[in-house]
C-alpha positions as a printed Julia matrix, in Angstrom:
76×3 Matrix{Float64}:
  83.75  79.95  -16.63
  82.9   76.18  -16.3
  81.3   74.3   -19.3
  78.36  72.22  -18.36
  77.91  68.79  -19.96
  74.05  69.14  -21.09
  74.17  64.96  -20.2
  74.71  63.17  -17.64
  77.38  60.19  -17.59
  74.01  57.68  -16.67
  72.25  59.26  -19.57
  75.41  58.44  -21.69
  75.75  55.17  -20.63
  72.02  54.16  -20.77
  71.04  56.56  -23.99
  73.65  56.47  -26.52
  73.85  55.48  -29.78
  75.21  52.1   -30.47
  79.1   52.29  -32.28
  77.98  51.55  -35.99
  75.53  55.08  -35.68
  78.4   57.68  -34.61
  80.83  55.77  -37.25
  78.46  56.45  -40.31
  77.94  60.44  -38.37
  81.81  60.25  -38.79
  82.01  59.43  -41.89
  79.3   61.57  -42.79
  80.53  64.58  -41.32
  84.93  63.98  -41.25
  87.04  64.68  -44.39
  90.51  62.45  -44.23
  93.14  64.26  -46.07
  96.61  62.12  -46.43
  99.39  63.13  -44.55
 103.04  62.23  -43.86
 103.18  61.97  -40.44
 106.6   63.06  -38.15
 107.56  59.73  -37.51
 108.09  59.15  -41.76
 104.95  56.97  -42.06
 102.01  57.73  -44.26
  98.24  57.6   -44.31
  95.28  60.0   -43.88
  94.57  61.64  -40.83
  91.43  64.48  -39.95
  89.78  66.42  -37.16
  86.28  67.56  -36.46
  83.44  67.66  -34.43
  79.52  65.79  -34.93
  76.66  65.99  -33.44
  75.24  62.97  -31.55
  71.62  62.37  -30.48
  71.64  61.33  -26.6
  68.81  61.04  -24.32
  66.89  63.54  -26.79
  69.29  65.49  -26.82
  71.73  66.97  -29.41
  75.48  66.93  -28.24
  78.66  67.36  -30.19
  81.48  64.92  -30.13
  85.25  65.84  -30.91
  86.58  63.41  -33.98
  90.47  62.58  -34.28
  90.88  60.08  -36.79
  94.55  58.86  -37.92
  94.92  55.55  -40.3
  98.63  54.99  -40.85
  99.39  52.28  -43.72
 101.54  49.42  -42.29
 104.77  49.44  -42.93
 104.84  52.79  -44.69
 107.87  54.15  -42.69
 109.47  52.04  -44.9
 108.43  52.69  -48.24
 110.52  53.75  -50.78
């Protein structure tokens, strides 16, 4: 079964929210837990999904956040 966008890209591109509204839905919405990551470097990393108002209409939006601290692959 095929998913149906309920937007189109022209309705994206015209309609969306500017940057600084899905950042505060993000940080609204996202919990950042800190992680070591596989490579030995540090910093806080989360997953999740918002909801976005386009072209009056409600879509969700799939969130992967990772903020690695400089440097931290070497930290003692």
């Amino acid at each position: 079964m095929t998913r149906r966008c309920p937007i189109t890209r022209h309705e994206f591109h015209e309609r969306s929210p500017d940057a600084e509204q899905v950042m505060t839905a993000i940080s609204e919405s996202l919990l950042l837990k800190r992680k070591e990551f596989s490579t030995g470097s540090f910093g806080y990393a989360g997953t999740g999904k918002i909801e976005v108002l386009v072209a009056d209409t409600l879509v969700q939006c799939q969130v992967s956040v990772v903020a690695t601290v400089v440097d931290s692959k070497h930290a003692e």
